[in-house]
N, C-alpha and C positions, 0 to 999 in steps of 0.2 A: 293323344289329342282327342279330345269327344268331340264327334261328328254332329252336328247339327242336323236334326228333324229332319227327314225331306215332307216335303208334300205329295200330293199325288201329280204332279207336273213333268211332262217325259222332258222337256227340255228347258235350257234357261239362254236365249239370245240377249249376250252382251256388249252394247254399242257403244263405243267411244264418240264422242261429239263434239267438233269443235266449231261451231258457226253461228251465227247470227242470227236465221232463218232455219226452219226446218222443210224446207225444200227440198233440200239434197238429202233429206232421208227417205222419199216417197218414195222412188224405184225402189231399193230395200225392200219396204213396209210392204208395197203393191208386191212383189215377188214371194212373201211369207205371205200373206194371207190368199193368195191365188193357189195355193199349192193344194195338192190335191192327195185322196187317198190316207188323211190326218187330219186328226181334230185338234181345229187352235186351239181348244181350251185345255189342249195338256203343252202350251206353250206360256212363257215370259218373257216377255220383252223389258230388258233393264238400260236405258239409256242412260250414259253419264257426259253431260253437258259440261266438256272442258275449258271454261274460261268465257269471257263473253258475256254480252248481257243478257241476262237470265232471262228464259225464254217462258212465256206463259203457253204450258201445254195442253192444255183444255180443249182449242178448237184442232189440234194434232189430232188427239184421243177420239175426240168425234168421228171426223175422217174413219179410222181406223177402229169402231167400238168392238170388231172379232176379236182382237189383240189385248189380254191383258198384261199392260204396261205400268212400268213404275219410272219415273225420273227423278233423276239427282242431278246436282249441280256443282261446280267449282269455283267461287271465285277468280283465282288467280289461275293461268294455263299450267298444269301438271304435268301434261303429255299422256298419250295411249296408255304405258305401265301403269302408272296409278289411277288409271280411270279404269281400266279391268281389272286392278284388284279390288275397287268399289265394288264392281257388277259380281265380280266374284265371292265377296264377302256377302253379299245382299239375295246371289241366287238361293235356288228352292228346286229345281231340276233334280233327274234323276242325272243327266248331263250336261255341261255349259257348250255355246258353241259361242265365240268371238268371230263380229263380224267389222269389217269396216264401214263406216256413216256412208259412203257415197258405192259401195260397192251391192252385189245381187247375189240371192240363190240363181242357182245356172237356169234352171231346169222347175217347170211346176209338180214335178217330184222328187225332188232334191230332199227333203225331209222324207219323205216317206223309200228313200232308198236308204238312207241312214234308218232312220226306225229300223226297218227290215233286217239290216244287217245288226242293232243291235238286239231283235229279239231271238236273231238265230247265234249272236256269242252274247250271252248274258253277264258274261264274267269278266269283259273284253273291257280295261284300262282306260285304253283311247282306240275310237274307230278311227282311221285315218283315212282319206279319199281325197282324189283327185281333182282340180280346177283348173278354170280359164283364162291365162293371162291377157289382157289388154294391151298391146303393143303396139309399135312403129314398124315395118317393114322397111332393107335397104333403100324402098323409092321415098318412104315418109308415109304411106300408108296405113292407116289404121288394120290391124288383126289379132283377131284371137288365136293363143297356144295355147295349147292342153300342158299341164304340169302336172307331171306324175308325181310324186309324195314328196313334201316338202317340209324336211326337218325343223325349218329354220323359221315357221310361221304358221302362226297360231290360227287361223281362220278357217281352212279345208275340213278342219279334225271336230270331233267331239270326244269331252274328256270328261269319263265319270266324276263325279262330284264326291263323292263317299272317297275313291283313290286319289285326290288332288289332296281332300283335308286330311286323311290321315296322314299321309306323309308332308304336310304343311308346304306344300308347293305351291306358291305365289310369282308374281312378280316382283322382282327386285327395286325397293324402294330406292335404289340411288341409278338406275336405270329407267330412264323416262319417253326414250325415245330411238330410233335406229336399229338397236340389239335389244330391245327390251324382249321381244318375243323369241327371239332365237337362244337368248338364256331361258325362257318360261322352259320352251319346248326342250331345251336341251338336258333338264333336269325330269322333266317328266317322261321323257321317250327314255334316258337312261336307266330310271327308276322302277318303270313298269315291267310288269310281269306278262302283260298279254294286250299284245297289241296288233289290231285288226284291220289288216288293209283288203278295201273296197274296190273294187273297179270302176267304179262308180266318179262321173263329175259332178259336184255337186253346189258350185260355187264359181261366180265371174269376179275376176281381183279387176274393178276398172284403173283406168290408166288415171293417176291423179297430175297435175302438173305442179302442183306444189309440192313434192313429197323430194325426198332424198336425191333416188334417181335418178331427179330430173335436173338437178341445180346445176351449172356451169362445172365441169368436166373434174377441172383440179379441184376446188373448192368440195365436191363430192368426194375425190379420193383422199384429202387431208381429211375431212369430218369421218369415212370408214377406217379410213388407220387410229384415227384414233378413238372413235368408240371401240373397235376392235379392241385394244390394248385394254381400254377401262373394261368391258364386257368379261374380259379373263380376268382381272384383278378381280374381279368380283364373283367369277365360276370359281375359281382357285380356293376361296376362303370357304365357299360354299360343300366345292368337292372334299377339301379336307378333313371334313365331317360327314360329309354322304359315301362318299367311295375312295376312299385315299390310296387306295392300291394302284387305281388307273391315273394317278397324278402325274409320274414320271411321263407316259404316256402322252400323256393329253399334253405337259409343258413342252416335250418335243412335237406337236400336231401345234402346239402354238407357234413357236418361232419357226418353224419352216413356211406355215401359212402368212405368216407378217411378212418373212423374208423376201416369198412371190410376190405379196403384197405392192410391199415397198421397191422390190426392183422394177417390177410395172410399170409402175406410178411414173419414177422417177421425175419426184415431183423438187428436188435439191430446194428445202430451205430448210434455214437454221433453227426456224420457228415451231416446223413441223418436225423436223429430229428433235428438238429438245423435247416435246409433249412426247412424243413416240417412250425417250430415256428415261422421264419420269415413269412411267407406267411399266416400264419391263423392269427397270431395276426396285420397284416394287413388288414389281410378282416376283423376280429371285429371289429378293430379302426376305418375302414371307417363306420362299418355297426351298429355302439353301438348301435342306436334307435331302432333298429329289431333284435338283438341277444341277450336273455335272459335265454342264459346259459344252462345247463342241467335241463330238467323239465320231469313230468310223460311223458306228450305227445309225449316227442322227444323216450324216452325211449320206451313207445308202438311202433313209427312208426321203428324203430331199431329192436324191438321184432317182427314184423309182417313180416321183409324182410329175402325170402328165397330164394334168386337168384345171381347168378354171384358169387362175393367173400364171399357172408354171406354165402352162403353153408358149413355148418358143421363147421361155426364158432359162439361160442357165443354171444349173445348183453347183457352180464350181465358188461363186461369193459369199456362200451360207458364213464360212467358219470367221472372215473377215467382219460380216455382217454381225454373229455373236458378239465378237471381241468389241465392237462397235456400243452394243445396245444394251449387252448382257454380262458385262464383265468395270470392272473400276479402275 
């Protein structure tokens, strides 16, 4: 793949946008140009305006004339994935960093601790560094946690641009939303050869109240069982061409994670098992040569996990659960 020109631009900031008003992008804006120890003019700011009525951004620009920015727009809502693979096709950075519209740098040197660390690994993939989660505490109180590196989202990290396009690493166009960024990162944190972690926080993830997270309890875990399922239909096709060695692998790290999943949850409809059947008995149909079913091995590696949703749940219903989801 021939790599596109860079410019002389150390970094390329890509905002997914979905609203009405540009209000809730000023904390953002006001946190990037406060930053200290960096000149804005090796930054880009690439807004893409998801759905909505197209917004006239002239007196934004004003506001903020340090920053030079570019906007795009969507008619119809796309979702986050296709709006940074806009920002990513349009960037000019030596790096991209993806931020969320209503989210902040931590820190008024938050860019200049990234800089810093990518001038001392020049050769470094993806820098990856540490943020601030906005959250609820048991009383219902608002607080920040620190989150030490997170595989699974896009926003903490900065990823060379020259290594994204060579190895044609995008966002999955039929992933829009949910897993969209946890497939980006999971093809590129596999792929890379040198990747650089930070001590550094350098990023506040605010708490949104419209986002996934937060929707009524069940309704959340049907919508993660099932992006989960399409997000592997979709890794699977993709690994079979990038690393097919690790397939066996990774389809056993599938169904033992569904399996916690779904015993969790225990959410009994027929509605949600059947979306769950369709999506697994398409990953085995593509994957027949590398999925051999329930065997001792998958069962140890089920027995051995004691984190996240395996917490204080059994793995003695994995082999029933197969025969269930993964078998005709």
């Amino acid at each position: 793949m021939q790599v596109k020109n860079q410019s002389k631009k150390m970094l390329s900031l890509v905002i997914p946008f979905r609203e009405n008003s540009v209000t809730v992008l000023k904390r953002l804006f006001w946190s990037i140009i406060n930053q200290v120890k960096v000149d804005l003019k090796q930054l880009e700011v690439i807004i893409v305006q998801d759905g909505g009525n197209k917004i006239d951004e002239t007196a934004f620009k004003q506001c903020f004339p340090q920053l030079d920015q570019e906007w795009f727009y969507h008619k119809d809502v796309l979702g986050p994935g296709p709006s940074r693979s806009q920002g990513l096709q349009k960037a000019q950075g030596k790096y991209v960093m993806f931020c969320d519209a209503d989210d902040q740098l931590h820190t008024i040197t938050s860019l200049y601790n990234m800089c810093r660390a990518a001038k001392i690994h020049p050769d470094a993939d993806i820098l990856m560094a540490k943020y601030m989660n906005e959250q609820f505490d048991s009383e219902g109180q608002g607080e920040l946690v620190e989150w030490s590196y997170n595989f699974g989202a896009v926003y903490p990290h900065w990823f060379n641009l020259n290594f994204l396009r060579s190895h044609r690493i995008d966002f999955h166009h039929a992933l829009h939303s949910y897993y969209e960024d946890t497939f980006f990162c999971g093809i590129a944190t596999r792929v890379a050869k040198n990747i650089i972690f930070t001590d550094e926080v350098v990023y506040t993830h605010r708490f949104n109240p419209y986002s996934l997270i937060h929707k009524e309890l069940k309704k959340r875990q049907a919508l993660f069982l099932e992006e989960y399922c399409r997000e592997n239909y979709y890794w699977f096709q993709v690994a079979r061409q990038r690393f097919p060695q690790k397939i066996r692998n990774d389809l056993n790290n599938f169904i033992i994670t569904l399996y916690y999943m779904y015993t969790n949850y225990r959410l009994d409809s027929f509605k949600i098992d059947s979306q769950i059947s369709y999506w697994t008995h398409k990953i085995k149909d593509h994957n027949s040569g590398d999925w051999h079913g329930w065997t001792p091995m998958i069962q140890q590696q089920a027995n051995d996990r004691h984190t996240d949703d395996a917490i204080g749940v059994s793995s003695q219903g994995l082999k029933m659960f197969i025969e269930k989801f993964m078998t005709e």
